[in-house]
C-alpha positions in Angstrom: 1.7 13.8 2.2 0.2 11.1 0.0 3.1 8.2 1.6 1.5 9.7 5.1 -2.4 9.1 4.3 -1.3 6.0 2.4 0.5 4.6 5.1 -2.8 5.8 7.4 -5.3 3.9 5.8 -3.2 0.9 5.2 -2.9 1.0 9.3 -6.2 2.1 9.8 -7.4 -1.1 7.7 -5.6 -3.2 9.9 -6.6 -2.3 13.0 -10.5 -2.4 12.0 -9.8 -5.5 11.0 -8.2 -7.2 13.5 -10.7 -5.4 16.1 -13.4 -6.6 14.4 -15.0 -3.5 13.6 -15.7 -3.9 10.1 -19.1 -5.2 8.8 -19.7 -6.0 5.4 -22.7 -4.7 3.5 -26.0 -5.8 3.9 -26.3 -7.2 0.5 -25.4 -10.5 -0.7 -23.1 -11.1 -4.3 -22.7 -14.5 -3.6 -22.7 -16.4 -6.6 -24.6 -20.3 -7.3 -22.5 -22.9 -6.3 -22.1 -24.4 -10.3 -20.9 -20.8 -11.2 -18.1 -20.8 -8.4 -16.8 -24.3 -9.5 -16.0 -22.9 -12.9 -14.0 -19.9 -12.0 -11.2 -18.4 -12.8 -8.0 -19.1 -11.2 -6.7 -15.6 -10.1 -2.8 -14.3 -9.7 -1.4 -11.5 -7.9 -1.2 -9.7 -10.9 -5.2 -9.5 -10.5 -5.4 -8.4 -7.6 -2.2 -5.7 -8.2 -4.7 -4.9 -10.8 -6.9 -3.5 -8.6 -5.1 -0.4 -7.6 -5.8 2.8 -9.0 -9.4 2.0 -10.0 -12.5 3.2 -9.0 -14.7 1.2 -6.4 -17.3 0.9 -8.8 -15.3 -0.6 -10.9 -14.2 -3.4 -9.0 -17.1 -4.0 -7.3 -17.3 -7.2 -9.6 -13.8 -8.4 -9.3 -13.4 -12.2 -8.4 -17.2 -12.8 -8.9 -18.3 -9.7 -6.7 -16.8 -8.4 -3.2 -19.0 -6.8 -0.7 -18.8 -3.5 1.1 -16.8 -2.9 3.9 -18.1 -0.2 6.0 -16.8 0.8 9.8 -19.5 -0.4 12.2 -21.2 3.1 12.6 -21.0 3.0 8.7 -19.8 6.4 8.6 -16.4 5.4 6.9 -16.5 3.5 3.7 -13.4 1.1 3.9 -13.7 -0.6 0.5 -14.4 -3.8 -0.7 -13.7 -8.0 0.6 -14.0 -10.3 -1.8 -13.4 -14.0 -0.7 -11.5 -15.8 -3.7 -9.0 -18.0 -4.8 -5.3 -17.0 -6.2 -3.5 -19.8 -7.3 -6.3 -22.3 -6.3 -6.1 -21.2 -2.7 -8.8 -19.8 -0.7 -7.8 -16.5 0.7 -9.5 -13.0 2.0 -8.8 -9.6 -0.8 -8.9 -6.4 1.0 -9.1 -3.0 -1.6 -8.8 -0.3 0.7 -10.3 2.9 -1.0 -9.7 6.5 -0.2 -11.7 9.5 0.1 -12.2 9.6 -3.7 -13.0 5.7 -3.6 -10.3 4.4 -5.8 -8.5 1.8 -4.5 -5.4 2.8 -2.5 -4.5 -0.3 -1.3 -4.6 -4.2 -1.6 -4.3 -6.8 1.1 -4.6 -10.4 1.0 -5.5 -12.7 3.8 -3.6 -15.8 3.0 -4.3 -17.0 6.5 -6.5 -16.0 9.1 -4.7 -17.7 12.3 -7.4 -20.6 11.7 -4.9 -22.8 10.3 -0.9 -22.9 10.9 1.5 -21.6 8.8 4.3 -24.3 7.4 7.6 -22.8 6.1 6.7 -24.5 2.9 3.5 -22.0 3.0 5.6 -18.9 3.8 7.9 -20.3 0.8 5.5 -20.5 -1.4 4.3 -17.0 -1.2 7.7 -15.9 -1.6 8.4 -17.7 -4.6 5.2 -15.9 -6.2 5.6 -13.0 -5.1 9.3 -13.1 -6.4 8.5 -14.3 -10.0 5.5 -12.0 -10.2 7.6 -8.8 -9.4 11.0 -10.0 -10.6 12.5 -7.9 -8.3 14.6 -9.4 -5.4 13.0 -10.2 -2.2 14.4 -8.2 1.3 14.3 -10.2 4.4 13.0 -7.0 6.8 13.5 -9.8 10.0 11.2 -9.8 13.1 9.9 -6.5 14.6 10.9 -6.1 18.0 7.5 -5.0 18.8 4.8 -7.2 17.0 6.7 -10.0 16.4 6.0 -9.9 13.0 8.5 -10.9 10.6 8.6 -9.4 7.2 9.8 -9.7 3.5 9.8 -6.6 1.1 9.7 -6.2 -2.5 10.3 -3.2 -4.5 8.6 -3.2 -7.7 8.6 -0.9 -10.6 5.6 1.0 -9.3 4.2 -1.2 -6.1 5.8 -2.3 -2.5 4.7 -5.6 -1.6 4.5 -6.7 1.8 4.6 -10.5 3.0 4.0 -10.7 6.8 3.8 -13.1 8.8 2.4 -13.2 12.7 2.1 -16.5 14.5 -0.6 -18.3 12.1 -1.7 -15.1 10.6 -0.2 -14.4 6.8 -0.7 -11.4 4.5 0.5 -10.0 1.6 0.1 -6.2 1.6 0.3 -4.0 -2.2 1.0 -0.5 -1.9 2.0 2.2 -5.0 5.0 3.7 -4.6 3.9 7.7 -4.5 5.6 10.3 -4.0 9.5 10.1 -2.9 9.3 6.4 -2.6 8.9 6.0 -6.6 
């Protein structure tokens, strides 16, 4: 049951996202521009971090994210922060459920804005290898999407690299249930 609603909002996330109907909160945690220079440089194992915890307290992670509502704001999605890991810019997705604790993590590595070199996809691999020191499964190209795929299995997280024309994420799900 909890692999089903897992796998749900992870999906559901997706497709708001890449229908555009998210919005983020009204409100503004954007910090003064000599306060950004002097942050800290962040690592999956931050952002891993996240899961488990309560919205509220994470709602300061990597200098504040804002709420991410659906459009009718009926259905609280969870937090964006726009960060840095490693020194690069990317988009962090906590995806919170009912009880708004973080169920899910996805990073935005690319947003199809720019093109994604092998050396990129590499690199991402690398990290995400020598953070989990588990061994990387090429899951090839889906038939479907297109997408092609590389899979980790990590003491208690999956983690998900995909890859769609420019478009590259990193997805971190618990392993509940079964799948543990």
């Amino acid at each position: 049951m909890k692999k089903a609603l897992l796998t749900i909002s992870v999906l559901a996330l997706s497709a708001f996202m890449l229908m555009g109907c998210t919005t983020a909160g009204a409100e503004s945690d954007e910090k003064p521009e000599a306060e950004q220079a002097e942050t800290t440089q962040y690592t999956l194992a931050d952002t891993a971090g996240l899961l488990g915890k309560a919205d509220a307290d994470v709602a300061d992670a990597f200098g504040g994210g804002e709420e991410n509502w659906t459009t009718d704001k009926s259905t609280y999605i969870g937090r964006i922060y726009q960060t840095e890991l490693y020194g690069d810019p990317v988009t962090v997705y906590a995806v919170c459920g009912e009880e708004k604790t973080v169920d899910a993590v996805s990073i935005w590595i690319t947003d199809g804005e720019q093109e994604v070199t092998d050396e990129l996809v590499q690199t991402w691999q690398d990290r995400v290898t020598a953070f989990t020191g588990a061994e990387m499964e090429d899951r090839g190209v889906s038939g479907e999407s297109g997408t092609q795929s590389w899979r980790w299995n990590a003491e208690d997280n999956f983690y998900t690299l995909r890859l769609l024309e420019d478009i590259l994420t990193l997805d971190i799900n618990p392993a509940v249930g079964e799948l543990k």
